[in-house]
DSSP file (Angstrom, degrees, kcal/mol; ACC not computed):
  #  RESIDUE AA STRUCTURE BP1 BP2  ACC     N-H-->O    O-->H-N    N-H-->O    O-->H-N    TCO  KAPPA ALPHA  PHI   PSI    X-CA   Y-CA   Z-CA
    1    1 A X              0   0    0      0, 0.0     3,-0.0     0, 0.0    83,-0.0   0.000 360.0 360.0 360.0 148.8   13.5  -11.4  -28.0
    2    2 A X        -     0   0    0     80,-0.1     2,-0.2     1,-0.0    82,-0.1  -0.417 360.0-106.4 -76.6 177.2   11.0  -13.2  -30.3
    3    3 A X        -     0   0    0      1,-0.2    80,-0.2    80,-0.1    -1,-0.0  -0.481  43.8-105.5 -62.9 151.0   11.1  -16.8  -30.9
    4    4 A X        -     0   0    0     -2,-0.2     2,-0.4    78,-0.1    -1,-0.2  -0.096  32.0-105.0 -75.2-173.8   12.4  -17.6  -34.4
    5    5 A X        -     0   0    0     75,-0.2    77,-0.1    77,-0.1    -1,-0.1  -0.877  34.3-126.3 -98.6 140.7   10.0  -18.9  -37.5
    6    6 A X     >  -     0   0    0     -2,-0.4     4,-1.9     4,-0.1    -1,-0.0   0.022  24.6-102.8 -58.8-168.2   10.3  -22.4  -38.3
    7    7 A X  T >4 S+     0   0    0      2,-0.2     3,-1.1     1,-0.2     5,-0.2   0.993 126.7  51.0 -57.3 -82.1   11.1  -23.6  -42.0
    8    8 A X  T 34 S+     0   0    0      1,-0.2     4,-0.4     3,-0.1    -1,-0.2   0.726 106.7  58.3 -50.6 -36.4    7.4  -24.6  -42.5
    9    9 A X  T >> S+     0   0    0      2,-0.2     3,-2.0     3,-0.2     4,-1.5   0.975 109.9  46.6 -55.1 -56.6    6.6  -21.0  -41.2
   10   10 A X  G X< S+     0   0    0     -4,-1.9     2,-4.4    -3,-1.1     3,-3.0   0.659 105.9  51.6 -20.4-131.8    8.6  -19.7  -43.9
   11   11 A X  G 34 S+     0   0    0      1,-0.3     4,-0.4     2,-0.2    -1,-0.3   0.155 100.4  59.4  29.8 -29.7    7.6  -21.3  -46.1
   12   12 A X  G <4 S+     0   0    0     -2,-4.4     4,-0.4    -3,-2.0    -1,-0.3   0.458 116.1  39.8-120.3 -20.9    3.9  -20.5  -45.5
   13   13 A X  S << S+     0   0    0     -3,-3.0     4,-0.4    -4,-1.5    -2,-0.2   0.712 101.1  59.8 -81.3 -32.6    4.7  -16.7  -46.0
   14   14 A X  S >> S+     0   0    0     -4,-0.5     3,-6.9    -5,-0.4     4,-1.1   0.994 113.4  47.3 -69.3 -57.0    7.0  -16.9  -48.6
   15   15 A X  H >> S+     0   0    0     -4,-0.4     4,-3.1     1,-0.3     3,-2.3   0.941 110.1  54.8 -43.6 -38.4    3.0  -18.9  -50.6
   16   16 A X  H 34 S+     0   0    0     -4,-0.4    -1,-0.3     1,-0.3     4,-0.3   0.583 109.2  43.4 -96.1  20.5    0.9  -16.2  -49.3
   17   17 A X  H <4 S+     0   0    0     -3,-6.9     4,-0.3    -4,-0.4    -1,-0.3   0.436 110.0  53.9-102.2  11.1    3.0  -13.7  -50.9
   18   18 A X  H XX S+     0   0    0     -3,-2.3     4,-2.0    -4,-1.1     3,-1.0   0.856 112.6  42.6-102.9 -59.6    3.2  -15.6  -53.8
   19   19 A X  H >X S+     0   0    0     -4,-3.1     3,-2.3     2,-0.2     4,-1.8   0.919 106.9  64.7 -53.5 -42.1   -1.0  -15.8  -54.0
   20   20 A X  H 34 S+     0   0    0     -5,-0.5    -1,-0.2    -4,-0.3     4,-0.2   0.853 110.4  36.4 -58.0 -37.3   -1.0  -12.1  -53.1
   21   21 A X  H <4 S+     0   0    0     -3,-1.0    52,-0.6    -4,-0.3     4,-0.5   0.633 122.7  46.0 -78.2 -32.5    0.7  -11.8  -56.5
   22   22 A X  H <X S+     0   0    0     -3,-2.3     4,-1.4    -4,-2.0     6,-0.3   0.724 110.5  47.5 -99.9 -15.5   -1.4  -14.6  -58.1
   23   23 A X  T  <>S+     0   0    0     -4,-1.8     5,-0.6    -5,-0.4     9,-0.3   0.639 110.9  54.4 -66.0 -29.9   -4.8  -13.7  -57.0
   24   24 A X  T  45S+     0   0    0     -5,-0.4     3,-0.3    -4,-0.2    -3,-0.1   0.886 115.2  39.0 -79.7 -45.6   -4.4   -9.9  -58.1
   25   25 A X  T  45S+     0   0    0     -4,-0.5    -2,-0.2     1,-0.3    -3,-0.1   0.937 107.0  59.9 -81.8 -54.9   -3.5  -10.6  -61.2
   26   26 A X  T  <5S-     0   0    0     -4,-1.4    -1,-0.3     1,-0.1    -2,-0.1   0.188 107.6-116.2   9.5 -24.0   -5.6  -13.2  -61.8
   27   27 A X  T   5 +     0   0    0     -3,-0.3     2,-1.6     1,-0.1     3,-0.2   0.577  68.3 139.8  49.9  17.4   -8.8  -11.0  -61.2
   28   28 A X     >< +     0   0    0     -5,-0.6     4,-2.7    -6,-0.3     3,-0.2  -0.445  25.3 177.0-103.9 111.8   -9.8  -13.1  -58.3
   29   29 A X  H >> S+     0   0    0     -2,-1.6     3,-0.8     1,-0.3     4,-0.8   0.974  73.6  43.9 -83.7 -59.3  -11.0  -10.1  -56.1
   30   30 A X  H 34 S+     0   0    0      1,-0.3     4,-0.3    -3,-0.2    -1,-0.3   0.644 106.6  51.5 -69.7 -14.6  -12.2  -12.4  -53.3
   31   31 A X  H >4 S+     0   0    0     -3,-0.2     3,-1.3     2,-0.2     4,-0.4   0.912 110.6  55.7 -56.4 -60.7   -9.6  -14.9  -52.8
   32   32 A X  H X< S+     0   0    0     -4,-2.7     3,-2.1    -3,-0.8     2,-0.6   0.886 107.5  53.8 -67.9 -83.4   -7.1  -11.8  -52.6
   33   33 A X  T 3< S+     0   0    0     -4,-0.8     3,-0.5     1,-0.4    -1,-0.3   0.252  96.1  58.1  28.8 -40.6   -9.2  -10.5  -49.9
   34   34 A X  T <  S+     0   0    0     -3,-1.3    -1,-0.4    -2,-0.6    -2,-0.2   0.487  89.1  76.1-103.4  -7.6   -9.3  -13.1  -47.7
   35   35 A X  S <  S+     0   0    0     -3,-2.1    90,-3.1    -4,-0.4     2,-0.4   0.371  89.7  62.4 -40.9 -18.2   -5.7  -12.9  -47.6
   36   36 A X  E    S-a  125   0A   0     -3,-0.5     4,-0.5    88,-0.3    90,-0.2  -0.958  98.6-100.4-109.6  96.0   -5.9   -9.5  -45.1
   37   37 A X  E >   -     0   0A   0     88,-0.9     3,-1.1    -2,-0.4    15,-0.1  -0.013  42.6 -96.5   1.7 166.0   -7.7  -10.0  -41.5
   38   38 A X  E 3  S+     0   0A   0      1,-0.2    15,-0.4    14,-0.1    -1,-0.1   0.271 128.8  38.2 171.9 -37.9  -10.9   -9.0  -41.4
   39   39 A X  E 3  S+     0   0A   0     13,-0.1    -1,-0.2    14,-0.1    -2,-0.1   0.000  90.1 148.8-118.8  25.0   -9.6   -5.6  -39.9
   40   40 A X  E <   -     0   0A   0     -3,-1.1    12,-0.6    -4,-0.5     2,-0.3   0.298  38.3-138.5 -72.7-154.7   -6.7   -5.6  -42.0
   41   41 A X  E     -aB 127  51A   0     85,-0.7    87,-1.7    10,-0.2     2,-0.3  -0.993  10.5-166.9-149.8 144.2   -4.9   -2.3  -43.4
   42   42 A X  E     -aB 128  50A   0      8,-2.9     8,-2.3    -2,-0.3     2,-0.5  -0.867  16.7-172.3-149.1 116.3   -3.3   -1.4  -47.0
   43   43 A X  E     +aB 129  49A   0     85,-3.0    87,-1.1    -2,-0.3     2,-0.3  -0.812  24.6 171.5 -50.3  57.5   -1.2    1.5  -47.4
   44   44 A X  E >>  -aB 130  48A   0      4,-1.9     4,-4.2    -2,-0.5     3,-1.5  -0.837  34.0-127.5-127.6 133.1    0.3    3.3  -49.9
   45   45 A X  T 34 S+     0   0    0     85,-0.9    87,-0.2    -2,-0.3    -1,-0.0  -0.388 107.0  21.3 -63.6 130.8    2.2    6.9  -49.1
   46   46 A X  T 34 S+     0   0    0     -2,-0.3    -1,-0.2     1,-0.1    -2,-0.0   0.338 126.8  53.6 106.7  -9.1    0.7    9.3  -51.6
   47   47 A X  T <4 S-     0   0    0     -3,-1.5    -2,-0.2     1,-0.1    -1,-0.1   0.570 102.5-133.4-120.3 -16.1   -2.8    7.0  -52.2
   48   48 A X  E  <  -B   44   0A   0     -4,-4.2    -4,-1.9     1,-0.0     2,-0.6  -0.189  23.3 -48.2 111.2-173.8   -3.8    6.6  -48.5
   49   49 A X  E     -B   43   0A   0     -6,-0.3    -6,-0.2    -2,-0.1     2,-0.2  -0.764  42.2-178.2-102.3  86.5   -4.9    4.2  -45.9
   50   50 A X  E     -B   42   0A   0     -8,-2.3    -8,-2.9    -2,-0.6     2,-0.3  -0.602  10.6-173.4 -89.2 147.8   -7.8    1.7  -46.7
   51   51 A X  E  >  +B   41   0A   0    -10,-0.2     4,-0.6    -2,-0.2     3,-0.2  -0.956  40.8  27.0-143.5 134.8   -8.6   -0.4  -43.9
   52   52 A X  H  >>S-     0   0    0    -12,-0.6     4,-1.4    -2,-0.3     5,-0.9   0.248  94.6 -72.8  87.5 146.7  -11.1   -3.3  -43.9
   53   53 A X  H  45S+     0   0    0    -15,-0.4     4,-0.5     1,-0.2    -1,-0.1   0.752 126.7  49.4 -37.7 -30.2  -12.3   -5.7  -46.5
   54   54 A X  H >45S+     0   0    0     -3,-0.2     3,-0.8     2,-0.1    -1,-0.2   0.950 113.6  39.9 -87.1 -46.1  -14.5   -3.0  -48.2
   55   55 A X  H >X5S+     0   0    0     -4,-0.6     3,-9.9     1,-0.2     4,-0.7   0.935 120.1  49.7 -39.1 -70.4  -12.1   -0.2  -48.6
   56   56 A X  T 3<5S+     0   0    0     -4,-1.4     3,-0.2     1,-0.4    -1,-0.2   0.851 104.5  56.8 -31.9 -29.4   -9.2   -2.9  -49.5
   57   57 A X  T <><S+     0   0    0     -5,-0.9     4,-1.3    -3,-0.8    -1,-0.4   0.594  98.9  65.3 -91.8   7.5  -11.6   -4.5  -52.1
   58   58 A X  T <4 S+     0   0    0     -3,-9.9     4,-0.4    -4,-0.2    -1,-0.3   0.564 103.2  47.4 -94.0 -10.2  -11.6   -0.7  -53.7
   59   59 A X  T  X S+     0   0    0     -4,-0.7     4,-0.6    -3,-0.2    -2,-0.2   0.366 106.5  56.8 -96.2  24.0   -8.1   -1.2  -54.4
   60   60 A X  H  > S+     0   0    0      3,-0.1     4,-4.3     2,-0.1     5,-0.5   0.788 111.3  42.7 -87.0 -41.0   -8.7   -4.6  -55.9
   61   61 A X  H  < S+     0   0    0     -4,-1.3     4,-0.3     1,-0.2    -2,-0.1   0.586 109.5  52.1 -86.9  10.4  -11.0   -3.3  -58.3
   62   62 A X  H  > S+     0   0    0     -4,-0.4     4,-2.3     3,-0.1    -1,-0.2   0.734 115.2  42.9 -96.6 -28.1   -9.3   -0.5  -59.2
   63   63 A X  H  X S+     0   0    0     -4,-0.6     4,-1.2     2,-0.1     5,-0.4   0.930 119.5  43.6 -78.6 -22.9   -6.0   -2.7  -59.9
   64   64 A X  H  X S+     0   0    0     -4,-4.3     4,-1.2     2,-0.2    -3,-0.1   0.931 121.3  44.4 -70.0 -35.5   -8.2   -5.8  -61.9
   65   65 A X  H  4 S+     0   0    0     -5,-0.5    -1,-0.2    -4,-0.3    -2,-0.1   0.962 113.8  49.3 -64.6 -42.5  -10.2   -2.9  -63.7
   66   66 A X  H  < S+     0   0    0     -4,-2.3    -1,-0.3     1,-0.3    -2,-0.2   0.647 118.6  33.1 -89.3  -9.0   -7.0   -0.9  -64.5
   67   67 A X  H >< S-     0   0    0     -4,-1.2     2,-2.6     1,-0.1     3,-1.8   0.616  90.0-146.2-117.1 -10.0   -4.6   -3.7  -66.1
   68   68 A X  T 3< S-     0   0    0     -4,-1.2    -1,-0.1    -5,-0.4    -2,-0.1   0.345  73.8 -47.3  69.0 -29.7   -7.4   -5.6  -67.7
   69   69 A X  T 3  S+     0   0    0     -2,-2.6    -1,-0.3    -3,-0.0    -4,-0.1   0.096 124.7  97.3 155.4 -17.8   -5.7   -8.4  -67.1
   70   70 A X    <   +     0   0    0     -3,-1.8    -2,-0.1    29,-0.0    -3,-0.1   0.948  57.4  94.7 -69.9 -45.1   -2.1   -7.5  -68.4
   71   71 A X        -     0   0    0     -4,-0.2     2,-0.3    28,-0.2    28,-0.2  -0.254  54.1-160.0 -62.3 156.0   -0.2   -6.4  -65.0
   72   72 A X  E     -C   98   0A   0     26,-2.3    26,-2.6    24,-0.0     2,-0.4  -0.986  12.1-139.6-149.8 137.6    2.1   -9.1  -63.0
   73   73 A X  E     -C   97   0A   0    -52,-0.6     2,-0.4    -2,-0.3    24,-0.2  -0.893  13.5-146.2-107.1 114.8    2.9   -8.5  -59.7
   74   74 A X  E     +C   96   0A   0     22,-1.9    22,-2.4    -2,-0.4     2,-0.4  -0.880  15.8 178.8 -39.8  88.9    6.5   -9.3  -58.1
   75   75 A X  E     +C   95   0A   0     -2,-0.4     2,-0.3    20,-0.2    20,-0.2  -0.835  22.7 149.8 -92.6 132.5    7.8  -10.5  -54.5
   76   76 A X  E     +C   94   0A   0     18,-0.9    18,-2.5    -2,-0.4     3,-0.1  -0.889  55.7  31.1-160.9 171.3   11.4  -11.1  -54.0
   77   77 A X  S    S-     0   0    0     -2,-0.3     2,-0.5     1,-0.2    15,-0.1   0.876  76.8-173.4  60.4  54.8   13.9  -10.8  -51.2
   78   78 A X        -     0   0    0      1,-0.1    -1,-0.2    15,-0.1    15,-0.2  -0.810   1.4-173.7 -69.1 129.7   10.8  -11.9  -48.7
   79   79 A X        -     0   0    0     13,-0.9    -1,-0.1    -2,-0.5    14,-0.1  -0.332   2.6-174.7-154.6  21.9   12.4  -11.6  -45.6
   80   80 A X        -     0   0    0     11,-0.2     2,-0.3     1,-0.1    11,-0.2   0.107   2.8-179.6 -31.7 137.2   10.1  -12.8  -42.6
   81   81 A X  E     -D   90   0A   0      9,-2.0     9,-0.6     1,-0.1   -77,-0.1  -0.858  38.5 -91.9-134.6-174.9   10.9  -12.6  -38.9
   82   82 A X  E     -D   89   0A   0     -2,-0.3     7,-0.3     7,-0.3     2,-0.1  -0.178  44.7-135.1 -68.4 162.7    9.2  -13.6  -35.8
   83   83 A X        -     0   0    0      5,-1.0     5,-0.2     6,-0.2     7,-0.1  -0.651  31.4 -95.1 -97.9-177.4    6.8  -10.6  -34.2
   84   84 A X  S    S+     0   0    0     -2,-0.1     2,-0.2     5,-0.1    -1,-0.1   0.456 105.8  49.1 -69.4  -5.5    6.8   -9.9  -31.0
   85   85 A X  S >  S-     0   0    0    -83,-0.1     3,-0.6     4,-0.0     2,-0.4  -0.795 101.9 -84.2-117.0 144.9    4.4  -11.6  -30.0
   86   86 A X  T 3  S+     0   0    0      1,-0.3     3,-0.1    -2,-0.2    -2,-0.1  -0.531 120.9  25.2 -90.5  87.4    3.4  -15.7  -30.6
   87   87 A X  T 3  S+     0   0    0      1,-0.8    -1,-0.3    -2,-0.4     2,-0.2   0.564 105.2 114.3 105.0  18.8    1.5  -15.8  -34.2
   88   88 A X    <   +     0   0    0     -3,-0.6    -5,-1.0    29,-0.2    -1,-0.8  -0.822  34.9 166.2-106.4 161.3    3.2  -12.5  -35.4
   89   89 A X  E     -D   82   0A   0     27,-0.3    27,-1.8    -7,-0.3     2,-0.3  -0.802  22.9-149.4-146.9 163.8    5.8  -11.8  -38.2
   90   90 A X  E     -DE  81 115A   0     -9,-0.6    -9,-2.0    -2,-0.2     2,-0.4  -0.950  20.7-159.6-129.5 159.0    6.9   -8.9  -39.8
   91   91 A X  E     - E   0 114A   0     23,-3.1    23,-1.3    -2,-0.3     2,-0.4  -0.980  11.9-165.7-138.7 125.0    7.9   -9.2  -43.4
   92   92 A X  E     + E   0 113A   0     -2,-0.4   -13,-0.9    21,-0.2    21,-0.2  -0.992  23.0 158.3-116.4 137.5   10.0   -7.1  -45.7
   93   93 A X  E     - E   0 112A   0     19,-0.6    19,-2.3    -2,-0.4     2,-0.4  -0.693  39.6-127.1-136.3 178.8    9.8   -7.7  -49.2
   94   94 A X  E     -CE  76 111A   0    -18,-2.5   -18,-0.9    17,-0.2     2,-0.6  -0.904  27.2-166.1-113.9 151.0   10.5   -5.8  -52.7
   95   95 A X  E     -CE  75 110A   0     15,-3.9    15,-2.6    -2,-0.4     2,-0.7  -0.952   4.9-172.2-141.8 132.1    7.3   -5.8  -55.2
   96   96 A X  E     -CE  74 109A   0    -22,-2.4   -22,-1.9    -2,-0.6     2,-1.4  -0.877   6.1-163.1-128.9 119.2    7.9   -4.9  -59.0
   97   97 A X  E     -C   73   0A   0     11,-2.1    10,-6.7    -2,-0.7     2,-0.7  -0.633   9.9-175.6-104.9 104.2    4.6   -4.5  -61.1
   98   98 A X  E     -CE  72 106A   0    -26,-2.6   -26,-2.3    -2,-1.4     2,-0.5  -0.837  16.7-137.9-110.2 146.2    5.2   -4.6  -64.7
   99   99 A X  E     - E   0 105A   0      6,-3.3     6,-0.5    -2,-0.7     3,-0.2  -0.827  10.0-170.3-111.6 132.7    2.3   -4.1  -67.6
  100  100 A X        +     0   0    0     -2,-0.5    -2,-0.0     4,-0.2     6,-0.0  -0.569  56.0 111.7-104.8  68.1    2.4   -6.3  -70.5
  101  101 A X  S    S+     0   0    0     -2,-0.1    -1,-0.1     4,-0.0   -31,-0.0   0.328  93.5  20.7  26.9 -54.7   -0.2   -4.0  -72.4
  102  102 A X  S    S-     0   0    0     -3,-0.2    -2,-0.1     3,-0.0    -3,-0.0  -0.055 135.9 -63.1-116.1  18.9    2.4   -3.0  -74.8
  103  103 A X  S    S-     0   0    0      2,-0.1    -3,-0.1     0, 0.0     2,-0.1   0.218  97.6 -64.2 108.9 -18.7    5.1   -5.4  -74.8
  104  104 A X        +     0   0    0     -5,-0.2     2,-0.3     1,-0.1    -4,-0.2  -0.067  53.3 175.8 125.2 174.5    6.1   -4.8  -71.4
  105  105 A X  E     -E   99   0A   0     -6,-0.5    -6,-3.3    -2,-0.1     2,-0.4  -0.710  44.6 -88.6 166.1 117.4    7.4   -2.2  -69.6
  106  106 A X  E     -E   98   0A   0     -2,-0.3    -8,-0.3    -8,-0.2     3,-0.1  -0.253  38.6-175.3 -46.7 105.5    8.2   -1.7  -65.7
  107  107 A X  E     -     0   0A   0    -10,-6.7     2,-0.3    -2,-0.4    -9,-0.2   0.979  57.5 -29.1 -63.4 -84.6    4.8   -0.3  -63.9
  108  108 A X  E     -     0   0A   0     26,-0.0   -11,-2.1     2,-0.0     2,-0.7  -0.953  42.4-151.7-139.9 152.4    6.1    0.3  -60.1
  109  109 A X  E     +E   96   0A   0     24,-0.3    24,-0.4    -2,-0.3     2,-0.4  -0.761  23.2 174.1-121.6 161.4    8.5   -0.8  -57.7
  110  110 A X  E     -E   95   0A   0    -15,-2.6   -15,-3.9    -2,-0.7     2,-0.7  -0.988  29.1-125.3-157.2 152.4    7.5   -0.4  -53.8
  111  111 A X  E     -EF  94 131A   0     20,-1.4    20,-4.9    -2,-0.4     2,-0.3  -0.950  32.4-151.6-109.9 112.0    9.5   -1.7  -50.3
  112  112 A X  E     +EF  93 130A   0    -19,-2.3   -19,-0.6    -2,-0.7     2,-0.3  -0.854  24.1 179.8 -98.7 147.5    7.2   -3.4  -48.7
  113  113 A X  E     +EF  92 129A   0     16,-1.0    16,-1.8    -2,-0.3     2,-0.4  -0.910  23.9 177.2-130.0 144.6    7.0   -3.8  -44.6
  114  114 A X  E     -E   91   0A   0    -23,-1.3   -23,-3.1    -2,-0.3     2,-0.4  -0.988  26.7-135.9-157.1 154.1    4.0   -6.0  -43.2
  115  115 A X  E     -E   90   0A   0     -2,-0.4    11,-3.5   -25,-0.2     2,-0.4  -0.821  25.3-153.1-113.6 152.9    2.7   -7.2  -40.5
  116  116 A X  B     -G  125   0A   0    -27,-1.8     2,-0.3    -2,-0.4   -27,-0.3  -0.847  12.7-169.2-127.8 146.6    1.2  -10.8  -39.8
  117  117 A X        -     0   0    0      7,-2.3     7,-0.3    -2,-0.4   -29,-0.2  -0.543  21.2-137.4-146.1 104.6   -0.9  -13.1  -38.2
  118  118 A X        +     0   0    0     -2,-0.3     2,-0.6   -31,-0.2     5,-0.2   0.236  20.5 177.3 -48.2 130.1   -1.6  -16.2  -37.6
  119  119 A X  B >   -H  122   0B   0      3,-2.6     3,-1.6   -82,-0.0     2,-1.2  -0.958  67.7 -50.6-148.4 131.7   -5.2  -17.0  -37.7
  120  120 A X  T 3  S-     0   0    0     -2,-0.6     3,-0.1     1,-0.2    -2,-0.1  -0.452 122.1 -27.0  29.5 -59.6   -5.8  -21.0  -37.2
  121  121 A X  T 3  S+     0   0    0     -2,-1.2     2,-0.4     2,-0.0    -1,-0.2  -0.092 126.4  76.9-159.0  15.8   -3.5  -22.5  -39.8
  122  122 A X  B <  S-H  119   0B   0     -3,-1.6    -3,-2.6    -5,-0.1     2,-0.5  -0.993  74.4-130.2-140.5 127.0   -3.2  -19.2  -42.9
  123  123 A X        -     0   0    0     -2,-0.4     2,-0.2  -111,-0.3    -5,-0.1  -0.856  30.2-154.4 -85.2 124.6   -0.9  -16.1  -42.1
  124  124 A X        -     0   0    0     -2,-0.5    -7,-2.3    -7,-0.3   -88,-0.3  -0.930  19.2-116.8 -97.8 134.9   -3.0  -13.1  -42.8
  125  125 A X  E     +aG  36 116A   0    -90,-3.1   -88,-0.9    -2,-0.2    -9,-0.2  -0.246  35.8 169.2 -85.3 166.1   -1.9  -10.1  -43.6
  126  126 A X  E    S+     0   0A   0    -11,-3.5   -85,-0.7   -90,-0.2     2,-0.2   0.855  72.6  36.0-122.0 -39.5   -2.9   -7.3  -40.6
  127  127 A X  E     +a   41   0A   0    -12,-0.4     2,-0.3   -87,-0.2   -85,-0.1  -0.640  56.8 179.8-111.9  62.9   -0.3   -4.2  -42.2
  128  128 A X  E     +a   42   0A   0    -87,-1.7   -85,-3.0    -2,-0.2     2,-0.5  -0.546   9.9 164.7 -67.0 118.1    0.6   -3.3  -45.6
  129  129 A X  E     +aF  43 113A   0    -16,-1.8   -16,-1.0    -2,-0.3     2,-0.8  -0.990   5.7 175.7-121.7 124.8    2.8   -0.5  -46.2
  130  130 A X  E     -aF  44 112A   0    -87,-1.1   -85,-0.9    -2,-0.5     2,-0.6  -0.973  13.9-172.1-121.5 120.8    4.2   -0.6  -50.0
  131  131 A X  E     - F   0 111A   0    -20,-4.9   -20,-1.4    -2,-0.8     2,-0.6  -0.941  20.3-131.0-112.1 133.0    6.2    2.6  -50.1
  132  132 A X        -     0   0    0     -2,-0.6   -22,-0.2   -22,-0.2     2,-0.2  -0.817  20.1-158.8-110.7 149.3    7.3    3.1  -53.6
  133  133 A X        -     0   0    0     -2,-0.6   -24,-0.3   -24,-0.4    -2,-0.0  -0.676  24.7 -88.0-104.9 134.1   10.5    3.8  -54.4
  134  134 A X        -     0   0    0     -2,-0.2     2,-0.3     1,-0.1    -1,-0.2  -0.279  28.2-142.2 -66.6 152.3   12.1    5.5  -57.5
  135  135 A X        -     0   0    0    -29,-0.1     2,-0.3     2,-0.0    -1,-0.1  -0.919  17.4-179.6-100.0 126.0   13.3    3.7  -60.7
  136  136 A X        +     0   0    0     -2,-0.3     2,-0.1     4,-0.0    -2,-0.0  -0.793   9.0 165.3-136.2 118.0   16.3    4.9  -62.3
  137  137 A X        +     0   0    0     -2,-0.3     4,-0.3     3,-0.0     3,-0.1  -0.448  40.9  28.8 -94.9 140.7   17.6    3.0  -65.9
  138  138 A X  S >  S-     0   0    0      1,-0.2     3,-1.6     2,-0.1     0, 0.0   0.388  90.1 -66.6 103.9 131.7   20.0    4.0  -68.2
  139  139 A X  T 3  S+     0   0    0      1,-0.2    -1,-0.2     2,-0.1     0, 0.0   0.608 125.1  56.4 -43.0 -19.1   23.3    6.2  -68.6
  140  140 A X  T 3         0   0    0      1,-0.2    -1,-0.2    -3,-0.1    -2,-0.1   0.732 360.0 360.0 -86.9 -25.3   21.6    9.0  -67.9
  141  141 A X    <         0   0    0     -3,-1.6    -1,-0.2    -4,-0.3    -2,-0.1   0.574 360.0 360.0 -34.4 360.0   20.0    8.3  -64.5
């Protein structure tokens, strides 16, 4: 069984999903970038599997280009555990993108699973999978 994460390990995922969220939004393509391993992977069912810093930095610029500056990206219920291995985690989170564009209005909501890895003293991510999940509001839902 793995070892557990300390506090400070916490802690040190809970920040880099909080820059994942401020860096994107932000426009700062390379900052957000250096957040992923080198070999990392980003997922999404039904938009496909980019892997490595150039593909990944085509979905940076397609999200900085497409909200102009108006979408904000959501973490909660970050849920790190140890990997299996010494300098792993695996992380489940919820992510809610809303566009303020027009006064605001819920974008997308996705289950995130990831994988991590320590590399010298910053958790990088190595596996993003955001599956998104339907929204349903309203008496009618």
């Amino acid at each position: 069984m793995p070892d557990k994460l300390s506090v400070e390990e916490r802690l040190d995922i809970a920040d880099l999903f909080s820059l994942y969220c401020h860096l994107i939004d932000s426009g700062q393509r390379e900052s957000w970038l250096d957040l992923f391993t080198s070999d990392g992977v980003f997922e999404v069912p039904g938009m496909g599997r980019m892997e490595g810093r150039e593909q990944i930095g085509g979905v940076a610029d397609r999200v900085i280009e497409g909200s102009k500056g108006n979408w904000r990206h959501q973490m909660a219920n970050v849920l790190p555990e140890a990997g299996a291995r010494p300098g792993t985690a695996r992380v489940k989170a919820y992510s809610l993108v809303t566009d303020w564009s027009d006064g605001g209005a819920v974008s997308t909501f996705n289950d995130y699973d990831v994988e991590l890895k320590k590399t010298g003293d910053k958790w990088r991510i190595v596996h993003l999978l955001a599956r998104p999940a339907r929204i349903t509001v309203g008496p009618d839902s």
